[in-house]
C-alpha angles and dihedrals in degrees: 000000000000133000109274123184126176129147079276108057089039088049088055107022099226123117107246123046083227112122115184116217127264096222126170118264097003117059108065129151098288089068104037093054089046094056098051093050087065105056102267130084122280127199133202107218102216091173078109109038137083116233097264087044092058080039095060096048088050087056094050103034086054087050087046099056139006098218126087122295126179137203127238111218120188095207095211095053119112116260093032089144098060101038086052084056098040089049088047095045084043089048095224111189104218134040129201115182128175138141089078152022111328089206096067101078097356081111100037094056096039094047074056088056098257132141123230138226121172127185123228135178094205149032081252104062093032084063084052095044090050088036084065099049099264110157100211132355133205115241106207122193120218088259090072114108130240118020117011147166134295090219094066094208115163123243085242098056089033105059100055092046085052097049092054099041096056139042095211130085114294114221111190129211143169127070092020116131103135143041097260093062094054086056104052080045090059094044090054084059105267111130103210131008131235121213130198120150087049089053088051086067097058134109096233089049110114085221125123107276082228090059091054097046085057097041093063083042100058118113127207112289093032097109127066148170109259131166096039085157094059115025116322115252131181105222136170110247122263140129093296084052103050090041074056100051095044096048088056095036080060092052098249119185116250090237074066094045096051089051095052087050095050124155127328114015107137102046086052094052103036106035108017091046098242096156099171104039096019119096106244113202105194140145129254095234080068085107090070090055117093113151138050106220144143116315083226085058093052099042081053098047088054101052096043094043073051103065102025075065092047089057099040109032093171116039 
């Protein structure tokens, strides 16, 4: 593989501007350690876990690599408070926060040392995010699988209105699983690319064998948005998502819907391999996916699907 620099991999220091999510249930110690030995970012998703528990995966992914690492923190999450201390005593490099307002601990994590990354869904939210010191943020587009944005906009339509929006690096996501599309992302002015639904699919995921197994056997069509009266989720179809449907579809108030929805979901679905009743946050580009393999092999098979595109644009 050939020497690539770019804002992202010098904010970071890895080789390959290729994160890789920090998604609930599915992104532990194990892959992002993974990930980062193999020249991209990985991310530890702390959105499940209790604060001895994210604790726990910082000890051991920093026992697991010696490169950078990050941290992927939902703001409106409970125990906020706690996982922000535990990532600043344990000196994690990297930062990704979504899910709230970047301003709130922006300041408090970078005065720690620690770089930034927030997640937006809009031009909108990537100024605010620049307005409150972040040093990059992650544009992604309504494909992109688990919690979006209300706004729908497409990666296509949201990476050049980004761009041009900020002055600081650009990270795409949503709808990204191969080389080519990193590509057409960094054509569009991003200037690395996250990945979620293809990390899913890896050994190393924390994930249900059983979600992963339908996850590489979705067709297109087979994700939706669900839940836009709560908080909007992407989510492969099953029996949650049509009780769902059908609840909305009836006009149910959301008092209904969060009761439907009830505890739990997503770690029933996702990690203990419910498929019927579990809630299943997925991509759509989760129809391009068709093995389960190594997160090194996937971090490889990007960069070089990368470049043979880079070289040959149009074949």
């Amino acid at each position: 593989m050939s020497s690539f620099t770019n804002r992202i991999t010098q904010l970071f220091g890895i080789r390959y501007p290729i994160i890789q999510a920090g998604m609930v249930w599915a992104s532990g110690w194990r892959l992002a350690s993974a990930v980062s030995n193999t020249g991209g970012l990985g991310l530890i998703g702390s959105g499940s876990m209790q604060p001895l528990v994210l604790k726990e995966h910082i000890q051991k992914c920093r026992a697991a690599t010696n490169k950078p690492f990050g941290v992927n923190v939902p703001l409106l999450y409970p125990n906020i408070d706690q996982h922000i201390q535990i990532i600043i005593e344990e000196k994690v490099p990297v930062v990704f926060t979504s899910a709230g307002n970047p301003a709130t601990w922006t300041t408090v994590l970078k005065q720690a040392g620690i770089k930034v990354v927030h997640v937006v869904s809009s031009s909108r939210f990537a100024v605010k995010a620049q307005q409150a010191g972040c040093d990059a943020v992650v544009a992604e587009g309504f494909e992109a699988g688990g919690h979006n944005g209300r706004e729908e906009t497409t990666t296509l339509v949201l990476i050049p209105a980004v761009c041009n929006a900020v002055a600081i690096p650009v990270i795409a996501a949503g709808g990204i699983a191969t080389g080519r599309q990193m590509l057409a992302a960094m054509v569009l002015g991003a200037e690395g690319i996250q990945v979620g639904s293809r990390f899913v699919t890896s050994y190393e995921s924390s994930a249900h064998q059983k979600f992963k197994e339908a996850v590489i056997n979705a067709a297109e069509g087979d994700t939706q948005l669900s839940l836009k009266q709560l908080t909007p989720v992407r989510l492969l179809k099953n029996k949650f998502f049509t009780d769902v449907q059908q609840a909305e579809l009836s006009g149910v108030s959301v008092e209904t819907l969060q009761n439907l929805l009830g505890k739990g979901r997503a770690k029933n679905g996702m990690f203990e391999g419910d498929l019927e009743n579990g809630e299943l946050e997925i991509g759509q580009v989760s129809t391009l996916i068709k093995n389960i393999q190594p997160a090194a092999d996937i971090v490889d098979e990007l960069w070089k699907e990368f470049e043979f595109a880079l070289q040959r644009p149009l074949k």
